[in-house]
LUMSE-94938 format. One record per residue (C-alpha): residue number from 1; residue in one letter; z, x, y. Coordinates in pm, whole numbers. Layout:
N
[NUM,'a',[Z,X,Y]]
...
***
This chain:
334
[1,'x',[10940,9394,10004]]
[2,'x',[10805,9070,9859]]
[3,'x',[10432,9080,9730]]
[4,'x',[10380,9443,9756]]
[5,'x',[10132,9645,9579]]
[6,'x',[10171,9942,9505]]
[7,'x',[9966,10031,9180]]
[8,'x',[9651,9807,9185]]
[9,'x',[9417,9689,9488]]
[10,'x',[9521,9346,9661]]
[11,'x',[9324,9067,9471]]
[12,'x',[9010,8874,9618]]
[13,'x',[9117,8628,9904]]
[14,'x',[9026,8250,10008]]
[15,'x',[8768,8375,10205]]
[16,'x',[8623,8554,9914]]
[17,'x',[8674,8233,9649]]
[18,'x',[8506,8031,9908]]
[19,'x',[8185,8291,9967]]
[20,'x',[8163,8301,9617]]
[21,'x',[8105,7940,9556]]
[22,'x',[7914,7905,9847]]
[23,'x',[7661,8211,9717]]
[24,'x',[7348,8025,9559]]
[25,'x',[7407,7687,9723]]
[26,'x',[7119,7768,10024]]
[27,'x',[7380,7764,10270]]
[28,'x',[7372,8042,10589]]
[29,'x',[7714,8123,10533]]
[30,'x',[7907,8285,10874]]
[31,'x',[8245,8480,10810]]
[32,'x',[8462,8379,11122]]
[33,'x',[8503,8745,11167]]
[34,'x',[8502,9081,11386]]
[35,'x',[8295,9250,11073]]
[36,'x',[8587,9347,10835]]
[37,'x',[8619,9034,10616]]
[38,'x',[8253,9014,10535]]
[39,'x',[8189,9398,10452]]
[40,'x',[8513,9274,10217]]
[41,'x',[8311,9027,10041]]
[42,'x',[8014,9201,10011]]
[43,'x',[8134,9491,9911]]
[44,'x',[8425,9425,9703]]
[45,'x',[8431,9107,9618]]
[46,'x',[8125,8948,9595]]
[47,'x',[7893,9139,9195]]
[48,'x',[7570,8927,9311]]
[49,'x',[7524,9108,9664]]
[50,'x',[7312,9395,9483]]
[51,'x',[7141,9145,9233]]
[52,'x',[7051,8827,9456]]
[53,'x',[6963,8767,9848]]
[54,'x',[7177,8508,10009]]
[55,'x',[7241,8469,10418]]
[56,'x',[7596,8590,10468]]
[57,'x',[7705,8692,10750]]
[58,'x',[7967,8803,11002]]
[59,'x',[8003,8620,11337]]
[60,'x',[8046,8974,11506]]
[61,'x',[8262,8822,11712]]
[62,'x',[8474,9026,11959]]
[63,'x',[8831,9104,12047]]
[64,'x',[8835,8876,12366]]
[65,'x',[8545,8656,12227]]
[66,'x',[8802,8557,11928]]
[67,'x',[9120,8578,12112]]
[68,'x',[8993,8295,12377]]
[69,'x',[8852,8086,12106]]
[70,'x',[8473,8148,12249]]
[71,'x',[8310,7876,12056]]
[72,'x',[8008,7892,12243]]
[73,'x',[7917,8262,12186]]
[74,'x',[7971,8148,11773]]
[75,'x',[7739,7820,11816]]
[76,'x',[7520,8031,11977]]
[77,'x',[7459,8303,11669]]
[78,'x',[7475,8071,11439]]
[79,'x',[7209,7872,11592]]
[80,'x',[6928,8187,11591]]
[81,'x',[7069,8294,11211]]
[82,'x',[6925,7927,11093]]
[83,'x',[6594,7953,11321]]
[84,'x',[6538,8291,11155]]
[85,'x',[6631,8219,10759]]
[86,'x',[6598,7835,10743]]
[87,'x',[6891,7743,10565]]
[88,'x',[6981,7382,10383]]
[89,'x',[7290,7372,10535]]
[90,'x',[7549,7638,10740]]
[91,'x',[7900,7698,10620]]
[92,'x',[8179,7867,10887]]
[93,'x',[8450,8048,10657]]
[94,'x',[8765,8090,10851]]
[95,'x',[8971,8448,10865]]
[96,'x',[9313,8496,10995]]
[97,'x',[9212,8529,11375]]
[98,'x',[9033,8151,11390]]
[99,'x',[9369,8048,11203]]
[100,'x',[9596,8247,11419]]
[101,'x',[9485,8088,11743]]
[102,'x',[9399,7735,11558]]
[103,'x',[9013,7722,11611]]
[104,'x',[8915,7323,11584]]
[105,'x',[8706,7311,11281]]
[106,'x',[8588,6982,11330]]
[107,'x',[8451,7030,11670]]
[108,'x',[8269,7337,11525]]
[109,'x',[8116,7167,11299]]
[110,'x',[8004,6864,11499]]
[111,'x',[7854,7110,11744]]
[112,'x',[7658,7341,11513]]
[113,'x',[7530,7039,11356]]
[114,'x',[7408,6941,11718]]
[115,'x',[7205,7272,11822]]
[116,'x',[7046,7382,11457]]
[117,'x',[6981,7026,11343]]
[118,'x',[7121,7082,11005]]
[119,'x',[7411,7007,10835]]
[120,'x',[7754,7183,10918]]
[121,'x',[8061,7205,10697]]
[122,'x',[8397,7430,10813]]
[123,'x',[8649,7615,10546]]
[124,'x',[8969,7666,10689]]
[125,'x',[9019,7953,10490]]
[126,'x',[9294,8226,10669]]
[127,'x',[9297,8560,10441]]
[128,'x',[9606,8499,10323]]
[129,'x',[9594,8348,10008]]
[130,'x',[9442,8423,9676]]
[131,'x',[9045,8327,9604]]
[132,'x',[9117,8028,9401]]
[133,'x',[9266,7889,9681]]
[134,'x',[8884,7909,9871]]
[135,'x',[8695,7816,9608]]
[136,'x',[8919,7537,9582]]
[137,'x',[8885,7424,9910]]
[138,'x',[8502,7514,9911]]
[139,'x',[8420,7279,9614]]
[140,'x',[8655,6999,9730]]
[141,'x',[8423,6988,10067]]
[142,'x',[8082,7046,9902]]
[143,'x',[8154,6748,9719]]
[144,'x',[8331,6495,9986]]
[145,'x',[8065,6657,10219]]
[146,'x',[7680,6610,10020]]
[147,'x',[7776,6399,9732]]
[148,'x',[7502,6140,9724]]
[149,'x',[7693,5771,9609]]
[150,'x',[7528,5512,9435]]
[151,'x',[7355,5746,9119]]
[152,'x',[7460,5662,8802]]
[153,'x',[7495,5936,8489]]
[154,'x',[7165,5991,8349]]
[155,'x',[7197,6068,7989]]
[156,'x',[7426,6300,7835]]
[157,'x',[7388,6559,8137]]
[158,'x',[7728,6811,8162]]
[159,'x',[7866,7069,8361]]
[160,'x',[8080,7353,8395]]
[161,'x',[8295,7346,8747]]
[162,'x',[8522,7652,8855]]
[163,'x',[8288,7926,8696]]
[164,'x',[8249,8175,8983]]
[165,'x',[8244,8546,8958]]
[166,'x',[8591,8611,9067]]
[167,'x',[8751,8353,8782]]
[168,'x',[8500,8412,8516]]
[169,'x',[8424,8772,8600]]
[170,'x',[7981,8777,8539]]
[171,'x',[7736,8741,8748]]
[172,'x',[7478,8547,8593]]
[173,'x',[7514,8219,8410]]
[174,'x',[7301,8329,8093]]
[175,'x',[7673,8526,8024]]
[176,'x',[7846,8195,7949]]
[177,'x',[7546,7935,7852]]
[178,'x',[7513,8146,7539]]
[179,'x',[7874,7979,7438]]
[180,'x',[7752,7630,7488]]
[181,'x',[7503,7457,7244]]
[182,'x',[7291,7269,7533]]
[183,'x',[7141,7359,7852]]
[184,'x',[7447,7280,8107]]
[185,'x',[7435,7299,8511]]
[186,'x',[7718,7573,8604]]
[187,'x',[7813,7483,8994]]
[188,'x',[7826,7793,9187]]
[189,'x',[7630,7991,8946]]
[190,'x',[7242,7909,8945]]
[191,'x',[7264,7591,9100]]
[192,'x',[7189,7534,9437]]
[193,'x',[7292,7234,9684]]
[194,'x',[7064,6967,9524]]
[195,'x',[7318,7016,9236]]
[196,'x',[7611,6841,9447]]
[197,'x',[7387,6608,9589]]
[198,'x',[7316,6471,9299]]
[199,'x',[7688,6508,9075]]
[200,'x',[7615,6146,9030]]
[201,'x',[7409,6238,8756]]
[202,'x',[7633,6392,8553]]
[203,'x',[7848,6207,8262]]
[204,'x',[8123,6520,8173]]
[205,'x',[8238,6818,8384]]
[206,'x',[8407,7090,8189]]
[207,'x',[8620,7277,8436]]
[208,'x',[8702,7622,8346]]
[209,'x',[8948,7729,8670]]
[210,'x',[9204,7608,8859]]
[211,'x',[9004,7548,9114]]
[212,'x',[8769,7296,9002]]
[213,'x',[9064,7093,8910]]
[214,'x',[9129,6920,9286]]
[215,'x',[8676,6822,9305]]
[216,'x',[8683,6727,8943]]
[217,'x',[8953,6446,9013]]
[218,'x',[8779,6337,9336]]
[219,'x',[8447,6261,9153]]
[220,'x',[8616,6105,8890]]
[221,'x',[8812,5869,9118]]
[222,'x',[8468,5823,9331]]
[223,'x',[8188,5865,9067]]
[224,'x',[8333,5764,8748]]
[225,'x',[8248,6116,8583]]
[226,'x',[8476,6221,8296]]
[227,'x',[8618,6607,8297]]
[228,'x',[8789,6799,8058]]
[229,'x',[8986,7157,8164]]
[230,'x',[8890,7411,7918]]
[231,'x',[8774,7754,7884]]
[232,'x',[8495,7801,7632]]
[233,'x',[8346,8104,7666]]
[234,'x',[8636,8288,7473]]
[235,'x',[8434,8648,7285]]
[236,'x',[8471,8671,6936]]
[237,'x',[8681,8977,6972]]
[238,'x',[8914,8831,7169]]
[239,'x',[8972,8590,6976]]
[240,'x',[9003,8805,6662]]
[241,'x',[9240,9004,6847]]
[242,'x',[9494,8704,6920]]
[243,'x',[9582,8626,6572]]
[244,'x',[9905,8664,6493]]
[245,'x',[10004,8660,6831]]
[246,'x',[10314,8575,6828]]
[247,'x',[10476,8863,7065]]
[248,'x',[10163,8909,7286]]
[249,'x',[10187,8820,7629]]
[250,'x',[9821,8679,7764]]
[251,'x',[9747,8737,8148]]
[252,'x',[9440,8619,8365]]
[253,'x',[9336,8236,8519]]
[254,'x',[9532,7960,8350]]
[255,'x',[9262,7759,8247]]
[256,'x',[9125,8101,8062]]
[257,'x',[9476,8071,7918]]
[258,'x',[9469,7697,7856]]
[259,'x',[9164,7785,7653]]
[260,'x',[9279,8091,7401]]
[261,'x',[9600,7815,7336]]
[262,'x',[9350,7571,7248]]
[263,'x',[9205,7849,6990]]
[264,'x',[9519,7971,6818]]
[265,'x',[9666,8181,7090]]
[266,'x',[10068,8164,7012]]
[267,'x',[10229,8429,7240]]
[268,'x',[10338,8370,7584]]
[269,'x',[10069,8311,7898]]
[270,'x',[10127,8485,8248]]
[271,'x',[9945,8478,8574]]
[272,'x',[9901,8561,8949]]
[273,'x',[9718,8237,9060]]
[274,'x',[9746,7882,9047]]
[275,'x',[9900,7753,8725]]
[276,'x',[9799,7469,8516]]
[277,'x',[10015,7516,8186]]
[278,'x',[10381,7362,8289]]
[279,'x',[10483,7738,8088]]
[280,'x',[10263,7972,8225]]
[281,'x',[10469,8203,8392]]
[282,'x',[10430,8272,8756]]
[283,'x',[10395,8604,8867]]
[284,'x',[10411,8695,9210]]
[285,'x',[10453,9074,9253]]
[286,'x',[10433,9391,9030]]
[287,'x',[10765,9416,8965]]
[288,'x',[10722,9065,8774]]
[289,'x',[10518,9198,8539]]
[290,'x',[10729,9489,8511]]
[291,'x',[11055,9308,8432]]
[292,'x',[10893,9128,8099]]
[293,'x',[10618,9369,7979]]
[294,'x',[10863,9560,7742]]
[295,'x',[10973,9224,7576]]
[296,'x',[10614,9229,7386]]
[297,'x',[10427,9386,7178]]
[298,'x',[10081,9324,7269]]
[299,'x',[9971,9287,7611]]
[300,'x',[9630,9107,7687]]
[301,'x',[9479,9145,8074]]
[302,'x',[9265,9357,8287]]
[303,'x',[9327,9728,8215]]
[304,'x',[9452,9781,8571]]
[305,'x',[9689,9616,8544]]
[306,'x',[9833,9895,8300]]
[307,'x',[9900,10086,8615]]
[308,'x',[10194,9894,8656]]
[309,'x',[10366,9977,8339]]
[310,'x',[10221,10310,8193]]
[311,'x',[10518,10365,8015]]
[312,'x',[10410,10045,7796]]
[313,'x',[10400,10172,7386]]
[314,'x',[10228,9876,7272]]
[315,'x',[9904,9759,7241]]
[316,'x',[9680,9680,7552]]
[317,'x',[9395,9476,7533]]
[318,'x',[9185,9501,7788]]
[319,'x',[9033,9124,7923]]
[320,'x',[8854,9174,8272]]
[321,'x',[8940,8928,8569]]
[322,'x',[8719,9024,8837]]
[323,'x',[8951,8833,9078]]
[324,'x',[9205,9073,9044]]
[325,'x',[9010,9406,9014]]
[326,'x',[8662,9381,9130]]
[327,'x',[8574,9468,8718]]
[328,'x',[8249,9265,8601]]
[329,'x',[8283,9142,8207]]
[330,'x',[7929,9110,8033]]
[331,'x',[8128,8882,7792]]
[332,'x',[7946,9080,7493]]
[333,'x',[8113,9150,7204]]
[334,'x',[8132,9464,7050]]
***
C-alpha cells in the first residue's frame, strides 16, 4: 500500500501550511470543516496556539449543511465571527468535503466580502497533500491578493519568505534573527498583513522553503524585488557535525538542504516534500527510507524518523522538522 505509515504520525497537511502562514497576519481564519481539521491544527500542528491569540476557527458545519454545499449557513458564521473579533481580512481554508463536492471559491469569497465589508480571500486547500503545499498556495494569494503596486524599495530593507513553524520548526522569530546581522521582516512570523501590503518596500527576499519559491518569483516578475533561496539559520553544531560528510545522508526541507550544501555539506540530501535540488532524493513512503538508510554511515533528520530503521548501527543525528513530527527546535546550540 502506497504512502503508508506505519512507524511515525502522518505529516502536517495543506490545510495546516496554509493556517500556519496565515497565523499573525490579522486574518479571522475559518477551517471549511465539521470540527476535525481545526482541532488538527490547533492541536497538532499549529506550536503558537498556547503562546499567541489568533481567530481560527471551524465552520462547524454539518453533515447535510456540507454535503448540499450550504453556502449560506457558512456566510452567515463567518459574518458574526468578524462583527465579534474585528478582523483585517477573513481567510476560508478548504478541507476535503468543500473539495469533494467542488465548493465555488470565488463566489465565496465575493459574497463574504459583501455581508462583513472586509476583504475575503479562499485557499483551496483539500487535506491531501503535504503543508508546503498550503503555505505555498497561502503566500502566492496573500501576495496577488494585498500587494500594494506602485512602492518602490526603500533602502536596503530584506526579508526572509517560507519561515513558518512547520518548515523551520520555532515559534518565534527571535530563534532565527539571531543568525542574521540586521533587523529583517520574517513573513508569517511577527509580521502581520501591512507586511504584504507593502512587499514593495523591500529590495531582497531570502527564501528559506520550498514554498516561498512560487510568491518570490511573482514579486520579482511584478515588483522588481531580487530573492535568493537559502537557509541561514544552520546551528553551529550542526554544522560541526557535517564535516567529513561524505557517507551521511541529510533529510528535512530542501531549501534546509540547499543551505548545509552551501556550508560544506558533501553527503547525499533526502526528503518527503517538494524538492528544489535536481539530486535531492524523493521520498515518498517509509519503505524509501528504508531501502537506502544502510548505504550510510551517518544519518541526519528528526529522531522519529529512527522508528523506521531501528536496526540502523550508525550514527543518528537528530535535526527537528516540525512538519513531519510536531517536534519544536529552539535552534540553540549546545
Amino acid at each position: 500500500m502506497k504512502k503508508l505509515l506505519k512507524h511515525i504520525s502522518p505529516f502536517a497537511p495543506d490545510i495546516s501550511g496554509a493556517c500556519s502562514v496565515l497565523y499573525e497576519t490579522g486574518a479571522l481564519t475559518v477551517v471549511c470543516d465539521a470540527g476535525g481539521c481545526a482541532g488538527n491544527v490547533c492541536g497538532f500542528d499549529e506550536p503558537r496556539w498556547l503562546k499567541k491569540k489568533s481567530p481560527l476557527f471551524s465552520a462547524g458545519l454539518r453533515d447535510m449543511d456540507a454535503i448540499l454545499g450550504r453556502d449560506d449557513r457558512l456566510i452567515e458564521k463567518l459574518t458574526l465571527a468578524c462583527k465579534q473579533t474585528e478582523p483585517v481580512f477573513s481567510a476560508i481554508v478548504g478541507t476535503p468535503v468543500p473539495a469533494v463536492i467542488a465548493t465555488d471559491y470565488k463566489a465565496l469569497e465575493r459574497k463574504a466580502e459583501e455581508k462583513t465589508g472586509i476583504p475575503c480571500i479562499c485557499i483551496n486547500t483539500d487535506g491531501t497533500k503535504h503543508y508546503d503545499e498550503g503555505e505555498e498556495k497561502a503566500y502566492y494569494i496573500l501576495f496577488k491578493k494585498f500587494a500594494k503596486e506602485g512602492t518602490t524599495p526603500k533602502g536596503n530593507k530584506k526579508a526572509v519568505l517560507g519561515a513558518t513553524p512547520l518548515a523551520a520548526s520555532v515559534s518565534d522569530k527571535k530563534e532565527l534573527q539571531k543568525y542574521l546581522k540586521e533587523e529583517t521582516v520574517f513573513f508569517s512570523l511577527g509580521s502581520d498583513i501591512s507586511q504584504y501590503i507593502n512587499v514593495g518596500d523591500f529590495s531582497h527576499i531570502t527564501v528559506v522553503s520550498p514554498s516561498g519559491i512560487k510568491a518570490a518569483q511573482y514579486l520579482k516578475e511584478k515588483f522588481g524585488i531580487s530573492y535568493d533561496i537559502d537557509y541561514p539559520f544552520i546551528p553551529e553544531h550542526i554544522l560541526e557535525q557535517i564535516k567529513n560528510s561524505k557517507r551521511t545522508l541529510a533529510i528535512h526541507q530542501d531549501v534546509y538542504l540547499k543551505g548545509l550544501r552551501k556550508r560544506g555539506f558533501e553527503g547525499d540530501c533526502a526528503t518527503f516534500f517538494k524538492r528544489v535540488q535536481e539530486d535531492t532524493m524523493i521520498l515518498k513512503e517509509e519503505e524509501d527510507l528504508k531501502n537506502i538508510a544502510y548505504d550510510y554511515d551517518v544519518i541526519i533528520g528528526d529522531i522519529s524518523l529512527k522508528k523506521i530503521i531501528p536496526d540502523y548501527k550508525g550514527s543518528f543525528i537528530d535535526l527537528p522538522h516540525f512538519g513531519l513530527s510536531g517536534r519544536e527546535l529552539k535552534n540553540e546550540d549546545p
